[in-house]
N, CA, C and O atoms as a printed pandas DataFrame, in Angstrom:
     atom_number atom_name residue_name chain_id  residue_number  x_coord  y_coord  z_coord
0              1         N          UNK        A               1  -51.577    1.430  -58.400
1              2        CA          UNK        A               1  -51.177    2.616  -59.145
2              3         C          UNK        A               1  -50.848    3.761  -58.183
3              4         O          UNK        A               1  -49.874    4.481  -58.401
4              5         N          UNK        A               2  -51.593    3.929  -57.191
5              6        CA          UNK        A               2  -51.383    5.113  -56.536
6              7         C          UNK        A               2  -50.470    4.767  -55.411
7              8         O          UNK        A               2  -50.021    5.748  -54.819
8              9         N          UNK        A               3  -50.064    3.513  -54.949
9             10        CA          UNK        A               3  -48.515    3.085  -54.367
10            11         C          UNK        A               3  -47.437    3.396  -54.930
11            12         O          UNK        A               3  -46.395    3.563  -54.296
12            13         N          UNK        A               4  -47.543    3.530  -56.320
13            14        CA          UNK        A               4  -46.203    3.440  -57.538
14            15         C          UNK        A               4  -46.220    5.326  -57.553
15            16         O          UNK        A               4  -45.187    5.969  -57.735
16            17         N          UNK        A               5  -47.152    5.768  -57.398
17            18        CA          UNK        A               5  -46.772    7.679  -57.291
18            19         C          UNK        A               5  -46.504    8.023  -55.912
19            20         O          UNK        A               5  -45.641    8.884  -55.736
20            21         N          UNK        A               6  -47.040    7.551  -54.957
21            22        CA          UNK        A               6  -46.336    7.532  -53.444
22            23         C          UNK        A               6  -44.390    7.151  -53.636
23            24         O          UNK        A               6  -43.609    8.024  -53.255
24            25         N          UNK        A               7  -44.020    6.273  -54.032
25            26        CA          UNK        A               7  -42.964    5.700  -53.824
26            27         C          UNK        A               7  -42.025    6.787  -54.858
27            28         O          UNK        A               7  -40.974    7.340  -54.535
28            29         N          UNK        A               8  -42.669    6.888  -56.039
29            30        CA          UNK        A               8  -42.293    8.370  -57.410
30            31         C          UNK        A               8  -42.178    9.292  -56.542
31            32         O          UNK        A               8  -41.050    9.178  -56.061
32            33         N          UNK        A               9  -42.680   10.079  -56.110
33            34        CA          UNK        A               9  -43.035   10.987  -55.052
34            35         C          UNK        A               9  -42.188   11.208  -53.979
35            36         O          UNK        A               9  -41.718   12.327  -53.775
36            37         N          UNK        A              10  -41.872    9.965  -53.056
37            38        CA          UNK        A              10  -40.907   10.153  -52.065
38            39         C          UNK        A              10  -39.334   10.030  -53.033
39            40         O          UNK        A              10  -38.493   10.920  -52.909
40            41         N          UNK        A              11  -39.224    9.481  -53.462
41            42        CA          UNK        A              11  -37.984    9.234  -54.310
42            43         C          UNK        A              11  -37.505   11.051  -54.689
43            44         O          UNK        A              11  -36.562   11.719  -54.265
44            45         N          UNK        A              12  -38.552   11.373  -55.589
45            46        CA          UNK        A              12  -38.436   12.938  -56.349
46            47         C          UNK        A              12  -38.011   13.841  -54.759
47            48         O          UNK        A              12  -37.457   14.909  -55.016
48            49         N          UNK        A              13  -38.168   13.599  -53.368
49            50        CA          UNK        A              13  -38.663   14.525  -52.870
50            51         C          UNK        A              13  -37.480   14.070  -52.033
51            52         O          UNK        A              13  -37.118   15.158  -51.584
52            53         N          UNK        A              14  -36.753   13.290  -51.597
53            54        CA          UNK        A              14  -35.683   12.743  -51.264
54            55         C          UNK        A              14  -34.239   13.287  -52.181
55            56         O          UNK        A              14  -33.104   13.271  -51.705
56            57         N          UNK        A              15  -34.592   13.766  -53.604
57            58        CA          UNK        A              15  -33.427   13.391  -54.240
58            59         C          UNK        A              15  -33.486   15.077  -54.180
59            60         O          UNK        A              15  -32.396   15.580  -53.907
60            61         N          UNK        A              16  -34.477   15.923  -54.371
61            62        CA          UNK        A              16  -34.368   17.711  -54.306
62            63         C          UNK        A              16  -33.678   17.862  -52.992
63            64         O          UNK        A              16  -32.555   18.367  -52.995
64            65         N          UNK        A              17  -34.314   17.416  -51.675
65            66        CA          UNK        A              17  -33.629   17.734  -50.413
66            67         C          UNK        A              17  -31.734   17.353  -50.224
67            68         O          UNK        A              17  -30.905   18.072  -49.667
68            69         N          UNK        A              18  -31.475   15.854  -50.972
69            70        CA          UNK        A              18  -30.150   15.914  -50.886
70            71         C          UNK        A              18  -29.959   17.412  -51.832
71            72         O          UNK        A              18  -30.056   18.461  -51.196
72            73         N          UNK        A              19  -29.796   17.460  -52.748
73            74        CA          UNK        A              19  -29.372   17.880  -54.048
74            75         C          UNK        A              19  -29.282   19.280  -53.158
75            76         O          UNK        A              19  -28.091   19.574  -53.053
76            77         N          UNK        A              20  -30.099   20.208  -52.508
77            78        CA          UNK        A              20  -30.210   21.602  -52.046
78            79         C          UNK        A              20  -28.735   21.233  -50.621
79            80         O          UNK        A              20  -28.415   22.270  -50.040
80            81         N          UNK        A              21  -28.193   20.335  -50.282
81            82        CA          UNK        A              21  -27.575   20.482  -49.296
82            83         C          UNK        A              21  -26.079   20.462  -50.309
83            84         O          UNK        A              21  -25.098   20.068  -49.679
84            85         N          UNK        A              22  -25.890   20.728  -51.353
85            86        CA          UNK        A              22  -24.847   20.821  -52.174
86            87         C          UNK        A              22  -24.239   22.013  -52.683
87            88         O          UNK        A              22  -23.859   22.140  -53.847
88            89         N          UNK        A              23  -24.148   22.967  -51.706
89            90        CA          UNK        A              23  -23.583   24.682  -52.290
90            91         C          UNK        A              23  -21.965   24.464  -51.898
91            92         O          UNK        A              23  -21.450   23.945  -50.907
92            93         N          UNK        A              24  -21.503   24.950  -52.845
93            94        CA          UNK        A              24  -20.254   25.825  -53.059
94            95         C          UNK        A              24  -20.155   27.127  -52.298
95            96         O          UNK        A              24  -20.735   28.190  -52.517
96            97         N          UNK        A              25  -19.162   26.757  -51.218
97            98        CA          UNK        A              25  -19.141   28.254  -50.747
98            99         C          UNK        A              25  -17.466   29.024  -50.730
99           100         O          UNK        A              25  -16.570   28.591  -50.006
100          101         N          UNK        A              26  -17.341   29.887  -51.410
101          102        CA          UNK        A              26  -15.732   30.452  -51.480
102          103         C          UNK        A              26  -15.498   30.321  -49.654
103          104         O          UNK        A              26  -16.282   30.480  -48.718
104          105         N          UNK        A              27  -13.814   29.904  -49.731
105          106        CA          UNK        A              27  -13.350   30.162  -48.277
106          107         C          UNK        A              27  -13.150   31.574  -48.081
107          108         O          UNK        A              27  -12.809   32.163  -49.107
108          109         N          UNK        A              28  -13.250   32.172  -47.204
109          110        CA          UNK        A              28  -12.819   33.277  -46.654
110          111         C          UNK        A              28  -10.595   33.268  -46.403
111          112         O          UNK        A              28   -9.894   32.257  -46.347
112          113         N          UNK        A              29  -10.213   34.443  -46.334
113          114        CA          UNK        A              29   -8.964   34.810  -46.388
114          115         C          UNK        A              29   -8.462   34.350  -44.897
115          116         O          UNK        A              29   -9.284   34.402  -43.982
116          117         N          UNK        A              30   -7.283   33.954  -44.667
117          118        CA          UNK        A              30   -6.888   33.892  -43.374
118          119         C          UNK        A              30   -7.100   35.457  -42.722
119          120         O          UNK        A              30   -7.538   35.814  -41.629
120          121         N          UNK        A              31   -6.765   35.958  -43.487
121          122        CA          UNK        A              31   -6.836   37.509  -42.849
122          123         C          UNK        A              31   -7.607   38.226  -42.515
123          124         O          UNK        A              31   -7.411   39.248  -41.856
124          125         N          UNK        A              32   -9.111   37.613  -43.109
125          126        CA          UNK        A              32  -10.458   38.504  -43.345
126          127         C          UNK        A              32  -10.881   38.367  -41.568
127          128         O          UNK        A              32  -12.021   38.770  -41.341
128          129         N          UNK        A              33  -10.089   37.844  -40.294
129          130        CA          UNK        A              33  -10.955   37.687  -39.093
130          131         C          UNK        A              33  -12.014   37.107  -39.493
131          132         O          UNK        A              33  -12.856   37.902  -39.076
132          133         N          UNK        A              34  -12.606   36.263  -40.020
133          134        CA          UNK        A              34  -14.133   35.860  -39.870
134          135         C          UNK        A              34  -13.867   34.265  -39.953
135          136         O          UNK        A              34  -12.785   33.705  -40.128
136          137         N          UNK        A              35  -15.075   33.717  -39.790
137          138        CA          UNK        A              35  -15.364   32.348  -39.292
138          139         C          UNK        A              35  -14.295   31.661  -40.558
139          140         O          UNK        A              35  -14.123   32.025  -41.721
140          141         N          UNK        A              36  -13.784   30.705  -39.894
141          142        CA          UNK        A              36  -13.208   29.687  -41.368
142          143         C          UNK        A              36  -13.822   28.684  -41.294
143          144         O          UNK        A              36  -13.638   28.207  -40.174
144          145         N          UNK        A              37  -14.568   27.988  -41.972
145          146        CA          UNK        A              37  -14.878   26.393  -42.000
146          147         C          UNK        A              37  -14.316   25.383  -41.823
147          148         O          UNK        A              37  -13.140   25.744  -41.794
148          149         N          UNK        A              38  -14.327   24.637  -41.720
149          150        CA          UNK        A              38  -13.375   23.283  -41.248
150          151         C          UNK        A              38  -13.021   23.000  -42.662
151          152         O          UNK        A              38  -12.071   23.670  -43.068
152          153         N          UNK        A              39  -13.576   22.131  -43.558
153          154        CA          UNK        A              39  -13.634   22.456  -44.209
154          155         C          UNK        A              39  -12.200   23.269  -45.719
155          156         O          UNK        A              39  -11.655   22.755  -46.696
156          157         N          UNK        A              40  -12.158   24.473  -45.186
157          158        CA          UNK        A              40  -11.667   25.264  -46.234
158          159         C          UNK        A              40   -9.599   25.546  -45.205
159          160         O          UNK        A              40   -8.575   26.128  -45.564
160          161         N          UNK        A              41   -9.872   24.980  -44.299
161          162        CA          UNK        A              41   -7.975   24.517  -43.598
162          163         C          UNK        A              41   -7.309   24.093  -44.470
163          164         O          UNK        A              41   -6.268   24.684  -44.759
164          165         N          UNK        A              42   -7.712   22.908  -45.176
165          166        CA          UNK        A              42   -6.349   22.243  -46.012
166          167         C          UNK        A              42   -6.040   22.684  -47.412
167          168         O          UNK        A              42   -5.367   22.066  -48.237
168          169         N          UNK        A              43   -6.891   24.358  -47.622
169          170        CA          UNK        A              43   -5.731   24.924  -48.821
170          171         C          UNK        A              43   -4.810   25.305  -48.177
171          172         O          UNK        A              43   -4.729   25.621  -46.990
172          173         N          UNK        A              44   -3.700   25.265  -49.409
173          174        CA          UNK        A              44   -2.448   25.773  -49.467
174          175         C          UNK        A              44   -1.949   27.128  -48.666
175          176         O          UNK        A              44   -0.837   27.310  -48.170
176          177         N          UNK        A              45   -3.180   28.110  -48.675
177          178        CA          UNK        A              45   -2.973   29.177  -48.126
178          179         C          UNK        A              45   -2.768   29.308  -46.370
179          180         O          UNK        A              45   -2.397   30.317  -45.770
180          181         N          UNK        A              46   -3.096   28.094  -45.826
181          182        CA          UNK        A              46   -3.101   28.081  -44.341
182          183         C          UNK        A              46   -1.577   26.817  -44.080
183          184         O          UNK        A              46   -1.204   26.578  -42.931
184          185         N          UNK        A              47   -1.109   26.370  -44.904
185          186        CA          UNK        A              47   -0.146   25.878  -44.449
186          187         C          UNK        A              47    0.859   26.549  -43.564
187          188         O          UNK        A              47    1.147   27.725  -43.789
188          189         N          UNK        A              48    1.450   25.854  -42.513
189          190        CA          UNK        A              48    2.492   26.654  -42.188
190          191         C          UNK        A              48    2.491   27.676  -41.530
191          192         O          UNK        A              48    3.480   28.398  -41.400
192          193         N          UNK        A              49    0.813   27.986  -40.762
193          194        CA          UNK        A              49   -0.084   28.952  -40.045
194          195         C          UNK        A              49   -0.330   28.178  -39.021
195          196         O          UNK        A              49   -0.602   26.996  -39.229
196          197         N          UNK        A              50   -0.277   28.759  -37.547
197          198        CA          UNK        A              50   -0.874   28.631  -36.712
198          199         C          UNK        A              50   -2.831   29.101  -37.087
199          200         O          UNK        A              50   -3.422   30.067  -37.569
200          201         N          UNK        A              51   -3.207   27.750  -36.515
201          202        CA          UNK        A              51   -4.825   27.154  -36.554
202          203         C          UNK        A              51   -5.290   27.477  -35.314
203          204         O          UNK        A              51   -4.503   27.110  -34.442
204          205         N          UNK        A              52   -6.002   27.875  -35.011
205          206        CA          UNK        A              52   -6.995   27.616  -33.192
206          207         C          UNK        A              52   -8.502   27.587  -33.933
207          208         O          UNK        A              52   -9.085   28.286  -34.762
208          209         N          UNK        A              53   -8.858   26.121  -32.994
209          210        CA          UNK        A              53  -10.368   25.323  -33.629
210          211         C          UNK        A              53  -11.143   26.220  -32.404
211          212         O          UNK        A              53  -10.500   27.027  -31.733
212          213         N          UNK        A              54  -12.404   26.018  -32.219
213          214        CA          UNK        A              54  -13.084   26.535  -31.395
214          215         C          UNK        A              54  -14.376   25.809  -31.632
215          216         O          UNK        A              54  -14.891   25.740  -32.748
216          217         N          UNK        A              55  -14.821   25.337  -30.685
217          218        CA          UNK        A              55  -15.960   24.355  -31.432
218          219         C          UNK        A              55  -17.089   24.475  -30.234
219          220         O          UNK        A              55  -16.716   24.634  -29.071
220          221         N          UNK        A              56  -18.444   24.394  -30.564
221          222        CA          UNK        A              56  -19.391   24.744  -30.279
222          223         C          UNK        A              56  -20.497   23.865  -30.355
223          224         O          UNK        A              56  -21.060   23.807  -31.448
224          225         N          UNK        A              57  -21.126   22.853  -29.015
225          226        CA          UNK        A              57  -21.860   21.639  -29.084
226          227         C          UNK        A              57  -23.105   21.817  -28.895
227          228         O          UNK        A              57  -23.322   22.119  -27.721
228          229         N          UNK        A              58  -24.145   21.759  -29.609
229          230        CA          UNK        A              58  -25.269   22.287  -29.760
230          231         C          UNK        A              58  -26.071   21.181  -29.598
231          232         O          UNK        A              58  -25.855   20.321  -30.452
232          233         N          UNK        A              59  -27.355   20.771  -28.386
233          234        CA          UNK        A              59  -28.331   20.051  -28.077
234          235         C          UNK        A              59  -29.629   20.074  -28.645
235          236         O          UNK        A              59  -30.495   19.300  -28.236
């Protein structure tokens, strides 16, 4: 019995942690200067715009 609420338990506690990595975040404007996401490039609004990536490798 108390294997079957361990396994309940990790399951419940597995499925909140995905579930919280699921936000909606509005893109920012090409114009606004601020960070763009990778991400939020292939609307319509950046077509036909010069892109510069900048990427940042973190240990």
């Amino acid at each position: 019995m108390k294997k079957r609420f361990v396994i309940i338990g990790t399951i419940v506690i597995l499925v909140c942690v995905g579930l919280c990595g699921c936000q909606i975040k509005d893109c920012p404007s090409p114009d606004s200067g601020q960070v763009i996401p990778i991400g939020c490039i292939g609307h319509k609004e950046y077509y036909n715009k010069t892109i510069m990536i900048h990427s940042q490798f973190l240990i």
